[in-house]
ROZA-332260 format. One record per residue (C-alpha): x, y, z; residue number from 1. Coordinates in steps of 0.5 Angstrom, whole numbers, plus 500, padded with zeros to 3 digits. Each point is the difference from the previous one (the first is absolute). Layout:
% ROZA-332260
+-----+-----+-----+------+
:   x :   y :   z : resi :
+-----+-----+-----+------+
:   X :   Y :   Z :  NUM :
...
+-----+-----+-----+------+
//
This chain:
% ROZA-332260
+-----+-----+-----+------+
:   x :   y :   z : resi :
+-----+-----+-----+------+
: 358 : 418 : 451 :    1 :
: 496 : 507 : 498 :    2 :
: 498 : 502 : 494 :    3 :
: 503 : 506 : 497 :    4 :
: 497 : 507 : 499 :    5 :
: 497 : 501 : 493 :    6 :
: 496 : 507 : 502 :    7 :
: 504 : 506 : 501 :    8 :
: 505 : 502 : 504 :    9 :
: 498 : 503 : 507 :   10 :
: 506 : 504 : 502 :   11 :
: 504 : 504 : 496 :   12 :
: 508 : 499 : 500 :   13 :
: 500 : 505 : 506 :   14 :
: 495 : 496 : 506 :   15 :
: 504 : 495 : 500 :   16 :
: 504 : 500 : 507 :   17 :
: 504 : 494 : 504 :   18 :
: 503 : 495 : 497 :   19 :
: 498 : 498 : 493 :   20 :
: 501 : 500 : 493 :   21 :
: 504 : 506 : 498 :   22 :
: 496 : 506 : 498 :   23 :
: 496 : 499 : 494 :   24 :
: 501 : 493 : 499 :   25 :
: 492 : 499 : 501 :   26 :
: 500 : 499 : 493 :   27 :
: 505 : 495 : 499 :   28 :
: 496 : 495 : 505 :   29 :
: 500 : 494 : 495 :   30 :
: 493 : 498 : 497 :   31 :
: 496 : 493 : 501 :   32 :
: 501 : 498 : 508 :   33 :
: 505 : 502 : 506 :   34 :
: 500 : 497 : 506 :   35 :
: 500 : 502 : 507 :   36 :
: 505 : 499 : 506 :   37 :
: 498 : 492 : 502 :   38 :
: 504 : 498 : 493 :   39 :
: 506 : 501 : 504 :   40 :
: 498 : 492 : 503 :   41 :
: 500 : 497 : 494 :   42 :
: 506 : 503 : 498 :   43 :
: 504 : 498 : 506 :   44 :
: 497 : 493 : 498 :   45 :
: 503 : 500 : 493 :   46 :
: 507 : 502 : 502 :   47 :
: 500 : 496 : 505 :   48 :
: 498 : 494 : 495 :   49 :
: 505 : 502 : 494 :   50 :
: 505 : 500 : 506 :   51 :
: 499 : 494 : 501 :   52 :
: 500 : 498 : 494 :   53 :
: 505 : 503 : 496 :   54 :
: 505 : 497 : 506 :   55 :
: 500 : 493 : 498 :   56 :
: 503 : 500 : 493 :   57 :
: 505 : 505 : 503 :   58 :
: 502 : 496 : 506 :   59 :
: 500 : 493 : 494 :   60 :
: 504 : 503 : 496 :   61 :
: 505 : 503 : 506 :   62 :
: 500 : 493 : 503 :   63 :
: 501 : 497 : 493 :   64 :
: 506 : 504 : 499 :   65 :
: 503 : 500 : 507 :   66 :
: 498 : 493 : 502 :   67 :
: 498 : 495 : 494 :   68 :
: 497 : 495 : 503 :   69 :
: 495 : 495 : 498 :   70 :
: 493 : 502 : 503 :   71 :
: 494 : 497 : 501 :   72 :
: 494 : 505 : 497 :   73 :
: 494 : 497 : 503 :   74 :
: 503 : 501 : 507 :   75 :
: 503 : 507 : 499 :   76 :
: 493 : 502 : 497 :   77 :
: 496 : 497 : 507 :   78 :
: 505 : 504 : 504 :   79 :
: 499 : 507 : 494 :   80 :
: 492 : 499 : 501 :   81 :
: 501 : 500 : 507 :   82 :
: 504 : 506 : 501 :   83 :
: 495 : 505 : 497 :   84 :
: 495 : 497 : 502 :   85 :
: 501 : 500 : 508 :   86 :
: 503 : 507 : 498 :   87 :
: 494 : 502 : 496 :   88 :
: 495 : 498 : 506 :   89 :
: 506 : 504 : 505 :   90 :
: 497 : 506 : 496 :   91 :
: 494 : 500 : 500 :   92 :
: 499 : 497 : 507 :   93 :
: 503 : 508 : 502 :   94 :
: 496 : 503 : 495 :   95 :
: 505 : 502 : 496 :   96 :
: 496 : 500 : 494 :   97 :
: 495 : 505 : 502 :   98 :
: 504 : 506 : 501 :   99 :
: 498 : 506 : 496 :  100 :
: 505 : 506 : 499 :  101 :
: 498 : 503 : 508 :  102 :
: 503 : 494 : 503 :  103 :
: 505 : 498 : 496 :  104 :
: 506 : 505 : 503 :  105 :
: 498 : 499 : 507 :  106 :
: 501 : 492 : 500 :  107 :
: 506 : 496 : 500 :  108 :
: 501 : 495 : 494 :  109 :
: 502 : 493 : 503 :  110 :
: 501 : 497 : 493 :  111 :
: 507 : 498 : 501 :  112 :
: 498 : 497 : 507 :  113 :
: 494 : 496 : 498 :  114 :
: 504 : 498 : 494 :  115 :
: 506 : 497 : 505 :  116 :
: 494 : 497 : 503 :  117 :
: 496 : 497 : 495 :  118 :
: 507 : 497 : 498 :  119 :
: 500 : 497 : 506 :  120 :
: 493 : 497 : 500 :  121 :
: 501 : 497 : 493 :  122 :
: 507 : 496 : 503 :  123 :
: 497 : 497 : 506 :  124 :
: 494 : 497 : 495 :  125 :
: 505 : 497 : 495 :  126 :
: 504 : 497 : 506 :  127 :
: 492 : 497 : 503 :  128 :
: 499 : 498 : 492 :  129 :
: 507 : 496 : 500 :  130 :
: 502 : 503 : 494 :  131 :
: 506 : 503 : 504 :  132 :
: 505 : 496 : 497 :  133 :
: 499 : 503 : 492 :  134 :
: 499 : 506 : 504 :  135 :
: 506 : 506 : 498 :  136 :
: 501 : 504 : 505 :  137 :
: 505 : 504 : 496 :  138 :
: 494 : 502 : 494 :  139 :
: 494 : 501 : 507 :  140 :
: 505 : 504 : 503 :  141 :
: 502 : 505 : 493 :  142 :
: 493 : 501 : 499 :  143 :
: 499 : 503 : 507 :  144 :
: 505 : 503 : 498 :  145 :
: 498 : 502 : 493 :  146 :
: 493 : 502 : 503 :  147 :
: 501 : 505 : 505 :  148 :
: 505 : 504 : 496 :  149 :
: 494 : 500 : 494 :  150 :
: 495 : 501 : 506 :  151 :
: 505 : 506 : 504 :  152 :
: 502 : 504 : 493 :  153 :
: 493 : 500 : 497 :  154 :
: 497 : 504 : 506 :  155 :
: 504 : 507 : 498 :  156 :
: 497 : 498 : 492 :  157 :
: 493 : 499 : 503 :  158 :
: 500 : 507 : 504 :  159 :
: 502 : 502 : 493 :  160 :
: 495 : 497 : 496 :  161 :
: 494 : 502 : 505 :  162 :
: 503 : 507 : 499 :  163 :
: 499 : 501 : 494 :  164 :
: 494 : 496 : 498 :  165 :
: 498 : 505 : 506 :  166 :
: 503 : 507 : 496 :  167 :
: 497 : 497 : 494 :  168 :
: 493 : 499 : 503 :  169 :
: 499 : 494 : 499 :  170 :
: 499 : 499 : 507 :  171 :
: 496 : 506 : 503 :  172 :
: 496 : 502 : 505 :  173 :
: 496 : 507 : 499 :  174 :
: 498 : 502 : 506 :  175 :
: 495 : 505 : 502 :  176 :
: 498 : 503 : 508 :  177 :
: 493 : 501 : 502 :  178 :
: 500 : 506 : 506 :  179 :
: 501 : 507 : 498 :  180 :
: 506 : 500 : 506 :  181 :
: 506 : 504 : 497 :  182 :
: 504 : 498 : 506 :  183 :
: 498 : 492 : 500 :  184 :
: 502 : 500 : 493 :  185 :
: 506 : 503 : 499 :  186 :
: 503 : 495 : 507 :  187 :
: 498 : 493 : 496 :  188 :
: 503 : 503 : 494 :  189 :
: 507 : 502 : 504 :  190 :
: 499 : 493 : 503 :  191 :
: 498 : 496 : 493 :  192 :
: 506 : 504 : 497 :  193 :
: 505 : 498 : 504 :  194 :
: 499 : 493 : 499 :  195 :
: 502 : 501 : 493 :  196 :
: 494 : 496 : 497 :  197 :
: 502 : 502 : 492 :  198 :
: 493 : 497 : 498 :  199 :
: 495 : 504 : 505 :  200 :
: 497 : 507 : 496 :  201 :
: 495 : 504 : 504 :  202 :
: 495 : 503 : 496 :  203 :
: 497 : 505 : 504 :  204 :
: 494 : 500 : 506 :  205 :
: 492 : 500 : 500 :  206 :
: 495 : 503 : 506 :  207 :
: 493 : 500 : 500 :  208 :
: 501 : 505 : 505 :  209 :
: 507 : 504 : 497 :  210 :
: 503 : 506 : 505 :  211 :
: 505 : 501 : 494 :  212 :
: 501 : 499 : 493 :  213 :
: 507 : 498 : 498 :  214 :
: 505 : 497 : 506 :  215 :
: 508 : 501 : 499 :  216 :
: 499 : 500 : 493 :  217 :
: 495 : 494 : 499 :  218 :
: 493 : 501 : 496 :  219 :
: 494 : 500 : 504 :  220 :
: 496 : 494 : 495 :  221 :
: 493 : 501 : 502 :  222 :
: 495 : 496 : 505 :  223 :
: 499 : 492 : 502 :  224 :
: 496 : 501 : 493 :  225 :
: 506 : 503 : 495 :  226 :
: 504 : 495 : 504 :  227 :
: 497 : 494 : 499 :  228 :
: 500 : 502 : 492 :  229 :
: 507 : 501 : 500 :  230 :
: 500 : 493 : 504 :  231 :
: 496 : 497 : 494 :  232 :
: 504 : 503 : 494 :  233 :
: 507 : 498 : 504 :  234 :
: 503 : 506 : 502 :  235 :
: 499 : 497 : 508 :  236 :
: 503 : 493 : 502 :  237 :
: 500 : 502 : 508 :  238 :
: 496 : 505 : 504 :  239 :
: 502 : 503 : 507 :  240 :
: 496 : 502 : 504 :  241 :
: 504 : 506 : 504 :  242 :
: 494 : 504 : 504 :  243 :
: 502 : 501 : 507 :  244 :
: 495 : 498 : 506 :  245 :
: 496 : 496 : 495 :  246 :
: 492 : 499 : 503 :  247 :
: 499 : 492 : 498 :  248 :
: 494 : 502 : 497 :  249 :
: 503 : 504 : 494 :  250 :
: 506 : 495 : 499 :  251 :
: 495 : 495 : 498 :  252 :
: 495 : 506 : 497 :  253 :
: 508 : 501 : 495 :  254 :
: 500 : 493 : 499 :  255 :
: 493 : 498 : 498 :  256 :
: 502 : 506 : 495 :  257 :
: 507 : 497 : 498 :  258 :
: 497 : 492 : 500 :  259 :
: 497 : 500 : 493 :  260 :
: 507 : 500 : 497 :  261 :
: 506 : 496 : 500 :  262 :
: 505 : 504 : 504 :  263 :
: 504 : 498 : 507 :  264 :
: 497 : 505 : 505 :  265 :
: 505 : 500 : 505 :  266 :
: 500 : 504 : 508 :  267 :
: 506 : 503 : 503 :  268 :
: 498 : 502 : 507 :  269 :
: 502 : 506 : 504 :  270 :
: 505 : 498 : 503 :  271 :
: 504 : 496 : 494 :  272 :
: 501 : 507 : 498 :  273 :
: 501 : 503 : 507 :  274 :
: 505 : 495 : 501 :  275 :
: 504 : 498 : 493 :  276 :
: 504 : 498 : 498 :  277 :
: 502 : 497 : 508 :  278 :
: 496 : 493 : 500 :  279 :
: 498 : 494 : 497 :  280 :
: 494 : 497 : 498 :  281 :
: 498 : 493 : 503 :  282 :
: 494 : 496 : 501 :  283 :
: 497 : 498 : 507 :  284 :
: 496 : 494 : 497 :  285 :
: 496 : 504 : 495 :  286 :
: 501 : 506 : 503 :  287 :
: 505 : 506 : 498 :  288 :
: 504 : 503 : 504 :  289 :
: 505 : 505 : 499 :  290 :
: 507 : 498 : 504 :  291 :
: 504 : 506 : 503 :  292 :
: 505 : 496 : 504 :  293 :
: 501 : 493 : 499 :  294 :
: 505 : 496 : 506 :  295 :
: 507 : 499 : 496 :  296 :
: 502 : 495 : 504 :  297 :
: 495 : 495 : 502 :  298 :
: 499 : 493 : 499 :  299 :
: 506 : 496 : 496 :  300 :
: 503 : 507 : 499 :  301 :
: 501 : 501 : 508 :  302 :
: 502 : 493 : 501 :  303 :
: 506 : 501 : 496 :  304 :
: 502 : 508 : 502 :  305 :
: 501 : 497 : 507 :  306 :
: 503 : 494 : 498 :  307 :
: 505 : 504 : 496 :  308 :
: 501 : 504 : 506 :  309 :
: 501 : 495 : 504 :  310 :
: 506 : 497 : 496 :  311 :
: 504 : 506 : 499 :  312 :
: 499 : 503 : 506 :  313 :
: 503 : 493 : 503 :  314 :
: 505 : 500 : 495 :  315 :
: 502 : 508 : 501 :  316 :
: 500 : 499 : 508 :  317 :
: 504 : 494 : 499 :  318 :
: 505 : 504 : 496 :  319 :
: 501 : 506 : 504 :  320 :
: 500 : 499 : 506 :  321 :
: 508 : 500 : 501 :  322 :
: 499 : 507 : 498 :  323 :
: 493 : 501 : 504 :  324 :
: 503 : 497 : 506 :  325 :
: 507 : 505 : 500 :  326 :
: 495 : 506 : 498 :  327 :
: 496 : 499 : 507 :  328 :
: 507 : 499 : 503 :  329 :
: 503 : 506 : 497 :  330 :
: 493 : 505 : 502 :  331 :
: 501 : 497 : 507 :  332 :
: 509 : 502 : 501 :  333 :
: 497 : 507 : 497 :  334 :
: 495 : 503 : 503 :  335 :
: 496 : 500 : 506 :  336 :
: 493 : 495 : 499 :  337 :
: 497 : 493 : 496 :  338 :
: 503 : 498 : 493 :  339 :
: 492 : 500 : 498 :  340 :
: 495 : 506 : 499 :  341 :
: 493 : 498 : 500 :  342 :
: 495 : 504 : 497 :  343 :
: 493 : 500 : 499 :  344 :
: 499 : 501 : 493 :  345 :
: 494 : 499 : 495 :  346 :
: 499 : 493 : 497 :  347 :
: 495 : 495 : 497 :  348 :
: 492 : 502 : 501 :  349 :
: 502 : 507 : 503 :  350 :
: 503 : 496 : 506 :  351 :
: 505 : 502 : 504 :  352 :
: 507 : 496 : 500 :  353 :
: 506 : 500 : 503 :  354 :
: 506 : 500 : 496 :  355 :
: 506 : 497 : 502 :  356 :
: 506 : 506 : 499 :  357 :
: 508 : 500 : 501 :  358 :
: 500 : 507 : 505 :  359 :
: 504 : 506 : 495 :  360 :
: 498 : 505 : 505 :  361 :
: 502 : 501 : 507 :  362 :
: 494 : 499 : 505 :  363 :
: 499 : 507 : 503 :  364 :
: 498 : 501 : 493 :  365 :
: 496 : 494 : 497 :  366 :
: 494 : 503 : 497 :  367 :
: 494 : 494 : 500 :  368 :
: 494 : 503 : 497 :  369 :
: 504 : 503 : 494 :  370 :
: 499 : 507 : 501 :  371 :
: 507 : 502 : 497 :  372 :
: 502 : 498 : 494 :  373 :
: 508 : 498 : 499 :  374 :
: 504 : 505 : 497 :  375 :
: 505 : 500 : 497 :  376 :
: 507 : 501 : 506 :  377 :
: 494 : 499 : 505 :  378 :
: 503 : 501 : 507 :  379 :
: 495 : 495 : 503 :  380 :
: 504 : 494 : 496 :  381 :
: 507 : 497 : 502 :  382 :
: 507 : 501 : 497 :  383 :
: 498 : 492 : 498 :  384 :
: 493 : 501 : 499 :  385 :
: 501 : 503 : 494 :  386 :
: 505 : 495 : 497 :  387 :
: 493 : 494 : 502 :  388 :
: 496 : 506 : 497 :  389 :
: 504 : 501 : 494 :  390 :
: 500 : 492 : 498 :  391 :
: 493 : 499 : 503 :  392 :
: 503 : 495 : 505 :  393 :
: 495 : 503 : 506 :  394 :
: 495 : 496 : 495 :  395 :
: 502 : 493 : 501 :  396 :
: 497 : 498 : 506 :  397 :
: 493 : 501 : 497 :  398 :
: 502 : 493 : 496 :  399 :
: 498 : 498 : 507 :  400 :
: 493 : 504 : 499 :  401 :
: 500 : 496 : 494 :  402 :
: 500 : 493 : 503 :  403 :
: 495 : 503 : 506 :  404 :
: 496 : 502 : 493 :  405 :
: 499 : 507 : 502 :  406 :
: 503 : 502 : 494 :  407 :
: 502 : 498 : 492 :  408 :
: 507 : 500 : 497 :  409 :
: 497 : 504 : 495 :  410 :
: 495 : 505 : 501 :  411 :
: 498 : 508 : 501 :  412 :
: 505 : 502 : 506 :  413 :
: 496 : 501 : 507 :  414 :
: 499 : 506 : 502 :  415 :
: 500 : 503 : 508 :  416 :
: 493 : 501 : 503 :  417 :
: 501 : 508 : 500 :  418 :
: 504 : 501 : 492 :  419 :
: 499 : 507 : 499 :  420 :
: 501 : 503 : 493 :  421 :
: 501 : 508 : 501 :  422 :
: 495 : 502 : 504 :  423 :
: 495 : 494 : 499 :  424 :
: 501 : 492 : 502 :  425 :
: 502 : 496 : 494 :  426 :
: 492 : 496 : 499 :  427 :
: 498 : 508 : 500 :  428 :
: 504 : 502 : 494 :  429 :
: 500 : 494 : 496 :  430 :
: 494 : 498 : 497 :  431 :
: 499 : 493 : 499 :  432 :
: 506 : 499 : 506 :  433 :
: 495 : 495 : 504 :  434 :
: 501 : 496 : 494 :  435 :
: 506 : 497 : 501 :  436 :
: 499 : 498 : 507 :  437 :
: 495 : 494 : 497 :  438 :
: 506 : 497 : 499 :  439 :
: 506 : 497 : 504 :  440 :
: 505 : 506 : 501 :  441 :
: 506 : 497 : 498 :  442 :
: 509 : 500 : 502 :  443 :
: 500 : 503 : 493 :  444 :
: 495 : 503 : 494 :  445 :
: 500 : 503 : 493 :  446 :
: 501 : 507 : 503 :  447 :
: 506 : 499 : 503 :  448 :
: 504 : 496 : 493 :  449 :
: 496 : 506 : 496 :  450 :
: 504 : 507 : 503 :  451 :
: 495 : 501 : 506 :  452 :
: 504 : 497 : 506 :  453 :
: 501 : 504 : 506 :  454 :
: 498 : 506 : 502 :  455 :
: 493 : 503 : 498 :  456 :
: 502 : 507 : 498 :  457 :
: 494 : 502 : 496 :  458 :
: 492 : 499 : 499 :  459 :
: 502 : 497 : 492 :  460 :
: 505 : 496 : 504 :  461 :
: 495 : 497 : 504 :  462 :
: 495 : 500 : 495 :  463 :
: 505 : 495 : 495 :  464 :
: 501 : 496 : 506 :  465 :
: 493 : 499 : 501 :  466 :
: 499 : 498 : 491 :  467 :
: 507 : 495 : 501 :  468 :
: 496 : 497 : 506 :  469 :
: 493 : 500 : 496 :  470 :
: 504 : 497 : 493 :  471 :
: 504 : 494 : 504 :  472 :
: 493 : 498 : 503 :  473 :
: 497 : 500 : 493 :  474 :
: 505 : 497 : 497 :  475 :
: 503 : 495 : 505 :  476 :
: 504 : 493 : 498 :  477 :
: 505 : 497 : 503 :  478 :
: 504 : 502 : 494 :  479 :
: 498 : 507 : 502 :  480 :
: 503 : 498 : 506 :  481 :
: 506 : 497 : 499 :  482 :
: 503 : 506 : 496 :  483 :
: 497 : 505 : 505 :  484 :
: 505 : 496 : 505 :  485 :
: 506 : 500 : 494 :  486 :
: 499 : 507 : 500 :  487 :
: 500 : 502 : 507 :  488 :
: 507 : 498 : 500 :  489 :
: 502 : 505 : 495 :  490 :
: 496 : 505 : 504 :  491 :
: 503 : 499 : 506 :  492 :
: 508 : 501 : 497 :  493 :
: 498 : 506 : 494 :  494 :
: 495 : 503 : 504 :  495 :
: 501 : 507 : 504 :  496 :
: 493 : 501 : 503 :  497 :
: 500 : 495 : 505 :  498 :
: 504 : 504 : 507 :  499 :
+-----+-----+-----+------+
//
């Protein structure tokens, strides 16, 4: 909690920058007490236990009216306890409850999850209570019901609150930079500004060794000592210290300056502004660390891409091997050499694979490094090697790949070890393209269902290849999947740029 300001106003209604009140609303911060961040836990508690709640009178009444039965009230109240209890104690063990407005966007809300849970607990302790047989399942199975409607339909009235106690300055958080370092100053605000936090207002910078007056509009408040001042009289809740390549004798020296008055003083090294908004910030024990890049599928997660490769892999070859048996067949009766084409491409870790396809150029003319990209009435390809190319069924026998685990049913599409776009090879002309090698390439991906399949005509193609890449990786679920796999058969029938 933070004492409102009684003193004067700092800033005027034309230094404050980033997200914050409107302009001008300085004056229309309440009186008396206004609160930081952190109440965001204790709301979260109190909406969670209000859902909880209001839920059993609900659920009564609608068992009353659908079922009428008799109950017995002191078995239903054991099972009521015990439900939000274990769902209370789920919270929390998450640290739900200590979330402030930074973290509340960036973490997924389980209430719903954890109330399916707790139901559950609370009628395995009824059954190991024996009072299963005065038990409803009718009335526990409406109040879960009841329960996860209120817990689900209050979180849009929750951001909406949160919003507006934040617009209203109820709960605020003014913020000052220490380091006369314009460049510095304006990154954090562009970053802090993105992640629309209503109740953040920066009210300009202090140096005890200023090189400038004003930065990108703020004022220039003075030293450590008008700083504190301001600290002491409420202007300041939180003081970051933005001076690069900071000797350590002076950060303390600032502190020392800073520590007689109430005010969080936080330090955003170099690289966090370098850097931003591209990581994430984890311990390591006690030790903060800024994470760049974080393996998408490791652990659990790995276990169930392959598990999910594996099974559709084995249905898809179980399905389609008529067709994949008379293609072989036909690429034999039509042209001169094997039904497959091997060619090495680049796969998981920057290795090399070699990815199994049906043969759609003449022999002669096969191009294993991938020097030449595939036009459109390309004289390399067979008369019935645009009809595969055209359905994708040259592809199929990388299912093979796929139970061999070179490769996954859905990921970035490997690419030939010499790929150039233009005049330069693809990891040349597309920034961030390694990226997607961290990964298993995959028989189909997000590029290919988003209008980037085929031939890469142009440097901004290629870039958006790249971009679809990277937001698969960022986003993967199995569902991602399973929808890129639905889509990739519309693409394949509706789509031109497959030759």
């Amino acid at each position: 909690m933070i004492s409102a300001s009684h003193g004067p106003a700092v800033t005027d209604a034309g230094s404050r920058q980033g997200p914050g009140p409107a302009p001008g609303s300085e004056g229309h911060l309440p009186r008396g007490v206004r609160f930081s961040s952190n109440i965001v836990g204790p709301l979260l508690f109190l909406r969670d236990f209000l859902s909880c709640a209001l839920a059993a009178p609900v659920a009564f009444f609608l068992y009353d009216w659908l079922i009428g039965a008799r109950l017995v009230p002191s078995v239903h109240f054991f099972a009521g306890v015990a439900t939000i209890g274990t769902f209370m104690i789920l919270r929390a063990s998450k640290d739900s409850y200590h979330q402030n407005l930074f973290t509340i966007g960036e973490r997924r809300d389980s209430a719903v999850f954890d109330m399916l849970l707790s139901g559950l607990v609370a009628t395995a302790l009824v059954f190991l209570s024996g009072m299963v047989e005065n038990f409803s399942r009718g009335l526990s199975s409406l109040y879960l019901l009841t329960t996860t409607v209120f817990l689900a339909a209050s979180r849009p009235i929750f951001r909406t609150l949160l919003n507006r106690l934040a617009m209203r300055g109820v709960i605020g958080q003014r913020i000052a930079f220490y380091g006369a370092d314009p460049e510095s100053i304006d990154r954090i605000r562009h970053v802090l500004s993105s992640s629309e936090l209503a109740h953040l207002t920066f009210v300009g910078f202090a140096d005890d060794r200023p090189k400038v007056r004003e930065a990108y509009s703020l004022p220039f408040l003075g030293g450590s000592e008008e700083l504190s001042a301001l600290a002491r009289a409420g202007q300041v809740d939180q003081v970051l210290l933005s001076v690069r390549k900071l000797p350590p004798a002076r950060l303390r020296e600032i502190m020392d300056r800073l520590s007689s008055v109430c005010v969080d003083i936080s330090l955003i090294p170099d690289q966090a502004i370098d850097f931003a908004p591209d990581y994430s910030v984890r311990l390591l024990g006690s030790l903060p660390v800024l994470t760049l890049w974080q393996r998408p599928w490791r652990d659990v997660n790995g276990l169930v891409k392959r598990a999910e490769d594996v099974v559709l892999a084995s249905i898809a070859l179980l399905l389609l091997s008529p067709v994949m048996l008379v293609t072989a067949l036909l690429i034999r009766l039509t042209s001169a050499g094997p039904a497959l084409f091997v060619q090495p491409r680049i796969g998981f870790n920057n290795e090399v694979i070699h990815v199994l396809k049906f043969r759609s150029m003449y022999v002669d003319r096969a191009d294993l490094k991938g020097l030449e990209t595939t036009t459109r009435g390309d004289p390399r390809v067979t008369p019935l090697g645009r009809i595969l190319r055209r359905l994708s069924i040259d592809e199929l026998p990388q299912l093979l790949n796929v139970m061999k685990g070179d490769m996954s049913m859905v990921g970035p599409r490997p690419h030939a070890t010499h790929m150039r776009v233009g005049d330069l090879y693809y990891q040349e002309a597309v920034k961030g393209y390694a990226g997607r090698h961290r990964v298993k390439p995959g028989v189909t991906g997000l590029a290919q269902v988003k209008g980037s399949r085929g031939e890469i005509r142009t440097l901004e193609r290629a870039k958006r290849r790249v971009e679809l890449d990277q937001q698969y990786i960022s986003q993967w679920s199995v569902w991602l999947d399973i929808w890129i796999l639905v889509l990739t058969v519309r693409a394949v029938l509706i789509d031109s740029d497959a030759y």
